[in-house]
DSSP file (Angstrom, degrees, kcal/mol; ACC not computed):
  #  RESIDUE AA STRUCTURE BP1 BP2  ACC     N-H-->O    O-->H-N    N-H-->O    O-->H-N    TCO  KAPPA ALPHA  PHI   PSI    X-CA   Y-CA   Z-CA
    1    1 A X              0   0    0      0, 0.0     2,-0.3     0, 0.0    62,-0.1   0.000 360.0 360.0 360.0 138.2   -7.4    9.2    0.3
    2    2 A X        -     0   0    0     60,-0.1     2,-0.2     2,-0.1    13,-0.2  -0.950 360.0-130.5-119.9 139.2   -7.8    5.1    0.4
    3    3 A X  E     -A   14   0A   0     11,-0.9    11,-2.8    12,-0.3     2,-0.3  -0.636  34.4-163.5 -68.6 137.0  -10.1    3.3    2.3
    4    4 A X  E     -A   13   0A   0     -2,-0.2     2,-0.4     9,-0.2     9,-0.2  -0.665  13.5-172.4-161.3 109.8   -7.7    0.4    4.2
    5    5 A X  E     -A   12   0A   0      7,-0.6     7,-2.6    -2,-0.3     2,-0.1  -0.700  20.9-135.7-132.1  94.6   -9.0   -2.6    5.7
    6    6 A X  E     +A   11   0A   0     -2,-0.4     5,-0.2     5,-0.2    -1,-0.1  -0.343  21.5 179.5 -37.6 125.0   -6.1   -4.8    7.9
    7    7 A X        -     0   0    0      3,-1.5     2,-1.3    -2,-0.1     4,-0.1   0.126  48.4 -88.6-123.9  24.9   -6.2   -8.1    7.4
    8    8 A X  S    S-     0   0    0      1,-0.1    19,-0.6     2,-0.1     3,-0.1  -0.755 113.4  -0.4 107.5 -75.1   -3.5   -9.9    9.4
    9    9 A X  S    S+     0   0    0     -2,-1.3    16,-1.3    17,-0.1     2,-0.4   0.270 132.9  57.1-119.4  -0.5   -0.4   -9.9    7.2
   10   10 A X        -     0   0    0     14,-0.2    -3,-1.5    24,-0.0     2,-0.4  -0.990  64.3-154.1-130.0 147.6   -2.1   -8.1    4.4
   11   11 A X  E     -A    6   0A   0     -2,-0.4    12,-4.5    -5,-0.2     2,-0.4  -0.981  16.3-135.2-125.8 126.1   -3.9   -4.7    4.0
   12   12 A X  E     -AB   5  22A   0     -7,-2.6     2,-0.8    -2,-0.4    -7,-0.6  -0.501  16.7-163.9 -47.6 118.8   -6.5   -4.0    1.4
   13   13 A X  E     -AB   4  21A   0      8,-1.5     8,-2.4    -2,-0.4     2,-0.3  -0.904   9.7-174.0-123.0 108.7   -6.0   -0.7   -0.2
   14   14 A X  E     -AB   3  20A   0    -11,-2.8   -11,-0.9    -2,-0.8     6,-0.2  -0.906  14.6-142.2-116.2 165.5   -9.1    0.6   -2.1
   15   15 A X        -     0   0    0      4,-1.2   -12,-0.3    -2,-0.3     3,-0.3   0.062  38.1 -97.6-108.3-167.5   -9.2    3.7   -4.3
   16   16 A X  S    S+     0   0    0      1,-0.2   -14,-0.0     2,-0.1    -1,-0.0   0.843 119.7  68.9 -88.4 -48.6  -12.5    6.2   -4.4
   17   17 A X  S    S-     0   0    0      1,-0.1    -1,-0.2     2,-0.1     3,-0.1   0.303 119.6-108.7 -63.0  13.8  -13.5    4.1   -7.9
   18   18 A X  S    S+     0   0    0     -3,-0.3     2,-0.4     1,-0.2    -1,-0.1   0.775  77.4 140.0  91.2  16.1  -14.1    1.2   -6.0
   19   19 A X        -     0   0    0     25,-0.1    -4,-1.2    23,-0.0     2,-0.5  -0.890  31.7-161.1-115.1 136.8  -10.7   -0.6   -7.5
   20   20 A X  E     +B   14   0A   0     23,-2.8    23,-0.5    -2,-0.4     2,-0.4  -0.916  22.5 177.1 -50.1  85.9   -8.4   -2.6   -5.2
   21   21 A X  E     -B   13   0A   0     -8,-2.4    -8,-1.5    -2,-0.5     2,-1.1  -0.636  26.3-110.4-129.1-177.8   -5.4   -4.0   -4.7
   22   22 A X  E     -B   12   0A   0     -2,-0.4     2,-0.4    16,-0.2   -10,-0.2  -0.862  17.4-164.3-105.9 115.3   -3.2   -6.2   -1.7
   23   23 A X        -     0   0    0    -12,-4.5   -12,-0.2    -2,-1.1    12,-0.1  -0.652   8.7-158.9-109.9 101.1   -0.6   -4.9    0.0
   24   24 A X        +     0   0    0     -2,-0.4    11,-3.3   -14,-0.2     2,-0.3   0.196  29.3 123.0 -60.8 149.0    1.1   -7.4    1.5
   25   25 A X        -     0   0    0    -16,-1.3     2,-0.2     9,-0.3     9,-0.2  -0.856  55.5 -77.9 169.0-167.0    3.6   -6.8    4.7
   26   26 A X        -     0   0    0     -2,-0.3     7,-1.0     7,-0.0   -17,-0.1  -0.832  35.4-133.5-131.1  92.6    4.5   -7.7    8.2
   27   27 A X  B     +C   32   0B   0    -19,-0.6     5,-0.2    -2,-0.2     2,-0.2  -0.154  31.6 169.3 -36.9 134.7    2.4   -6.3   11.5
   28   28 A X        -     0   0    0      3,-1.1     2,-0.8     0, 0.0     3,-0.1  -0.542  48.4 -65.4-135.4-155.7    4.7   -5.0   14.1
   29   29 A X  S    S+     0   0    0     -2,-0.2     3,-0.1     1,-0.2    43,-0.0  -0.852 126.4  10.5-113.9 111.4    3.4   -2.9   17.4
   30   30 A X  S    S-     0   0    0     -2,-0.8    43,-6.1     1,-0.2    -1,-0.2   0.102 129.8 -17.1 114.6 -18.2    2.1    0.2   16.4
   31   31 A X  E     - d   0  73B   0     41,-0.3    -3,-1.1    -3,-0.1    -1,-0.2  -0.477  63.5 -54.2-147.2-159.0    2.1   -0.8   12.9
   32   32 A X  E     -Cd  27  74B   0     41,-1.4     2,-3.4    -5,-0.2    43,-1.3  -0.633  22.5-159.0-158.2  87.9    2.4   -2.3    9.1
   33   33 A X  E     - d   0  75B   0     -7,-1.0    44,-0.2    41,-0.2    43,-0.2  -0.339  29.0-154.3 -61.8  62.3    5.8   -2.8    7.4
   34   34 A X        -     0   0    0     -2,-3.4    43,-0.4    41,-2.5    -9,-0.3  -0.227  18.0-131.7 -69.4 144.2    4.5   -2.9    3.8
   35   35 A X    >   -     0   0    0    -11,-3.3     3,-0.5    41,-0.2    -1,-0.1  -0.621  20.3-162.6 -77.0 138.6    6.2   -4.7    0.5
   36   36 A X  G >  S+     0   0    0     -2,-0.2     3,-3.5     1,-0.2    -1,-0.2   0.614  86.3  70.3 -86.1 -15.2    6.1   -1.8   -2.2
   37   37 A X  G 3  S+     0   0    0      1,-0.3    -1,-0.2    -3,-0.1     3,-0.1   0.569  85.0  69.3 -95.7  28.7    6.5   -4.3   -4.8
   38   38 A X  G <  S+     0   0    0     -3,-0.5     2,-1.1     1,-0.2     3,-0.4   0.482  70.5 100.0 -97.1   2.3    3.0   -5.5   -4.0
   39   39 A X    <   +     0   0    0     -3,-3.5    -1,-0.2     1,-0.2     3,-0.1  -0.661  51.6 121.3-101.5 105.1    1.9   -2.7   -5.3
   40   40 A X        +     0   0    0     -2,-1.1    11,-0.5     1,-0.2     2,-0.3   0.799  60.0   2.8 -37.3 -88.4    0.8   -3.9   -9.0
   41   41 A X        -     0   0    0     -3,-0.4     2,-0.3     9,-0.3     9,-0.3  -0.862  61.3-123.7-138.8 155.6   -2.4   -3.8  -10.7
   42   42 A X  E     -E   49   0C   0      7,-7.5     7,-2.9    -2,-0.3     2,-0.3  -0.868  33.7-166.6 -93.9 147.8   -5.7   -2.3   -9.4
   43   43 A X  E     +E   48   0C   0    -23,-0.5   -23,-2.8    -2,-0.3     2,-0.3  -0.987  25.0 156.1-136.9 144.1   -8.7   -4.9   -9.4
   44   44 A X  E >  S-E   47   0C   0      3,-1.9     3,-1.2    -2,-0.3     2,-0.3  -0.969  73.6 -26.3-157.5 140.4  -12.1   -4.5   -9.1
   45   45 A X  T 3  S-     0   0    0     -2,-0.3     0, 0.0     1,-0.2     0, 0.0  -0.643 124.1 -36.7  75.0-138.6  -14.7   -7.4  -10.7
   46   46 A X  T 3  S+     0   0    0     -2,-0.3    -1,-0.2    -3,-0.1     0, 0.0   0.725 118.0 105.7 -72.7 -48.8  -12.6   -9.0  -13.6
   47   47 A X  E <   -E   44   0C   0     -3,-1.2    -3,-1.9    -4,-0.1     2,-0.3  -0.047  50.2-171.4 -71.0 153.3  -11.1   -6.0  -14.5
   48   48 A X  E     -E   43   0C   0     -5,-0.2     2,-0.3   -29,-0.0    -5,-0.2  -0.927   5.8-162.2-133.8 152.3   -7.2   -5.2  -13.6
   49   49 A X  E     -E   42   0C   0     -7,-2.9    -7,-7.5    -2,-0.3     2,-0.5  -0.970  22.5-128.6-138.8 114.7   -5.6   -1.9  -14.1
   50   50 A X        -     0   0    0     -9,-0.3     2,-0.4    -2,-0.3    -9,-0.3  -0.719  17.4-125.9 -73.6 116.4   -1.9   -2.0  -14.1
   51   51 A X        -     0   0    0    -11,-0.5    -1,-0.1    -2,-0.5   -12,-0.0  -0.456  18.3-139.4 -49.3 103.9    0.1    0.7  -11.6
   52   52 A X        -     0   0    0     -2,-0.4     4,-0.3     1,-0.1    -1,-0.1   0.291  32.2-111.0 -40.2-171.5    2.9    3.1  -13.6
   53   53 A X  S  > S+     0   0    0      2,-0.1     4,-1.4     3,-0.1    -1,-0.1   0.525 122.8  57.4-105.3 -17.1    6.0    3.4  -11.2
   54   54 A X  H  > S+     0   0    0      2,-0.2     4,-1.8     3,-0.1     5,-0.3   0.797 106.7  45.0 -92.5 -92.4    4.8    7.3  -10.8
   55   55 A X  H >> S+     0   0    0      1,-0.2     3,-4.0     2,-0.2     4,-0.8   0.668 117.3  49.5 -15.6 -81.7    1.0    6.3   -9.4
   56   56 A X  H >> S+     0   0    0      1,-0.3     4,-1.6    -4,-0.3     3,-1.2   0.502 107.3  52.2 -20.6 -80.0    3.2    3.6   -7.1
   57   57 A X  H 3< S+     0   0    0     -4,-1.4     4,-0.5     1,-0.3    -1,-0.3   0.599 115.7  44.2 -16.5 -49.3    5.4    6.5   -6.0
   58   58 A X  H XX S+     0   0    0     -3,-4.0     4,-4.5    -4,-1.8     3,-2.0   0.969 111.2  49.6 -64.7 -60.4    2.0    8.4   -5.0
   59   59 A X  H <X S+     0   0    0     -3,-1.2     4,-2.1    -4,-0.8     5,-0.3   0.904 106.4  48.1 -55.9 -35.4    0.4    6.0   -3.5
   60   60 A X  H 3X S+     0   0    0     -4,-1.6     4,-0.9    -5,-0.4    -1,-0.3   0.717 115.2  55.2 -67.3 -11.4    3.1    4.7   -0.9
   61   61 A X  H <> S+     0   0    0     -3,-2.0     4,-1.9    -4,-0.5     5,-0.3   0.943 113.3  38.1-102.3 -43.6    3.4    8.6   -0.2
   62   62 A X  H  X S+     0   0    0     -4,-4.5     4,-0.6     2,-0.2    -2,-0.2   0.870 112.6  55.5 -52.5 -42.9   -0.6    8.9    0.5
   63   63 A X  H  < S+     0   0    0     -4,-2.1    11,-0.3    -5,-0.3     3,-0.2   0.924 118.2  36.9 -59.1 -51.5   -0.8    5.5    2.4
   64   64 A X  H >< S+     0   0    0     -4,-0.9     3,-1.2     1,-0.3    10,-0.2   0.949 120.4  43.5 -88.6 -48.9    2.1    7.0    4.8
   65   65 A X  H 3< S+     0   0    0     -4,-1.9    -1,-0.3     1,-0.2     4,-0.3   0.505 112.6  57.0 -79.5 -12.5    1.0   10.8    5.0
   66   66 A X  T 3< S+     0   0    0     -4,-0.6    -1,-0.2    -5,-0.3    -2,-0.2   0.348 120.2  29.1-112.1  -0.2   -2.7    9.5    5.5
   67   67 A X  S <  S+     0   0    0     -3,-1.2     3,-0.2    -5,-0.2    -2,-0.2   0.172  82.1 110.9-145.8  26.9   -1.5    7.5    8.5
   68   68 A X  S    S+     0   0    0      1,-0.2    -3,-0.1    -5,-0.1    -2,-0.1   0.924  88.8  36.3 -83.0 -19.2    1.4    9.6    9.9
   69   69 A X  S    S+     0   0    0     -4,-0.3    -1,-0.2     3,-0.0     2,-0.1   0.355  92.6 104.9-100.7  30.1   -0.7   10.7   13.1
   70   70 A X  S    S-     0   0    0      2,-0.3    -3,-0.1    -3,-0.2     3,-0.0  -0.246  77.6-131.7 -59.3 156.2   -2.4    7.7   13.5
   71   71 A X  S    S+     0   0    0      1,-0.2     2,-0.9    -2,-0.1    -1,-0.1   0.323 109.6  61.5-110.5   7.4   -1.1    5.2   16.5
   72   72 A X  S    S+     0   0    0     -5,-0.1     2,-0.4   -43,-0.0    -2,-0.3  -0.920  81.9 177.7-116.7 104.4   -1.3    2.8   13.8
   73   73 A X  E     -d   31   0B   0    -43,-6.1   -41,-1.4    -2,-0.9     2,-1.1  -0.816  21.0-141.8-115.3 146.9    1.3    4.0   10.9
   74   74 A X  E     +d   32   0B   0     -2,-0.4     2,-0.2   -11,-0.3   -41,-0.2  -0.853  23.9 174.2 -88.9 114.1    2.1    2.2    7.6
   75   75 A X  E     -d   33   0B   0    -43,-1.3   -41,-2.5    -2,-1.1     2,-0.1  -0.848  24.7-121.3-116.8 170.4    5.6    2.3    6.4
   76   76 A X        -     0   0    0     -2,-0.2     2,-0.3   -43,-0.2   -42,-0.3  -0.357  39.8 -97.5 -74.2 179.8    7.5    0.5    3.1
   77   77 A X        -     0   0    0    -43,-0.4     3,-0.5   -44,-0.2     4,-0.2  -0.781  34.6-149.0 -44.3 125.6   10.0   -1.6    3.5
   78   78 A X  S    S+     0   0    0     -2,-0.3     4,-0.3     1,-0.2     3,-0.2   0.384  87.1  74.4 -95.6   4.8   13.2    0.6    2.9
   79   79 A X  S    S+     0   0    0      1,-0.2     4,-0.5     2,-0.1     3,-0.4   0.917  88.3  59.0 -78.2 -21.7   15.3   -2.0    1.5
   80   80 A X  S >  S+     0   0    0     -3,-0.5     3,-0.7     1,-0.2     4,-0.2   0.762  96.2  63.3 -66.3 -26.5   13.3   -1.8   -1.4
   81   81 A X  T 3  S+     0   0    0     -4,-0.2    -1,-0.2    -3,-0.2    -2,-0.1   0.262 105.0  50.3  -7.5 -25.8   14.7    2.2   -1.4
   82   82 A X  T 3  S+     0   0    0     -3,-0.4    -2,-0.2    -4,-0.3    -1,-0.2   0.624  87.2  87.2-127.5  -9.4   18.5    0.6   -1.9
   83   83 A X  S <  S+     0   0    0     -3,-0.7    -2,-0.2    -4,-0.5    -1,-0.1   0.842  87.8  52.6 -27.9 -55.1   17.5   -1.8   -5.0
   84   84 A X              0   0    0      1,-0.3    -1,-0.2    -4,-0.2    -2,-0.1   0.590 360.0 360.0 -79.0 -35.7   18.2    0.9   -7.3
   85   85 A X              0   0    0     -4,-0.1    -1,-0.3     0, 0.0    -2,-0.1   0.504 360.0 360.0 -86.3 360.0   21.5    2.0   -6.5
């Protein structure tokens, strides 16, 4: 579970170690239309810890299952979903 603290056009996503990152998006009504390819690095302090593409894969899937009965939900952007192909 991540602690995750709204900030207007951005939401803080911290981990249980106390490590960070921004994920960056659009507020809509009801919601948060999040970039996946903000998700990066972890920071906490100085230190950065770079995210694998498997960790990403997890998180966007906790962020969304950890607010899917919430009147507030996070989704990705799914265009990012249609890069690949």
């Amino acid at each position: 579970m991540y602690t995750l603290t709204g900030r207007g056009d951005y939401i803080i996503v911290r981990n249980k170690e106390g490590m960070e990152f921004i994920l960056t998006g659009n507020l809509t009504k009801g919601g948060f239309i999040a970039n996946p390819n903000a998700i990066q690095s972890w920071h906490k302090n100085t230190e950065i810890t770079p995210i694998s593409q498997l960790e990403k894969e997890q998180i966007m899937t906790a962020i969304m299952q950890q607010t899917i009965h919430s009147p507030f939900k996070i989704l990705f952007d799914e265009t990012f979903f249609h890069e690949k192909s």
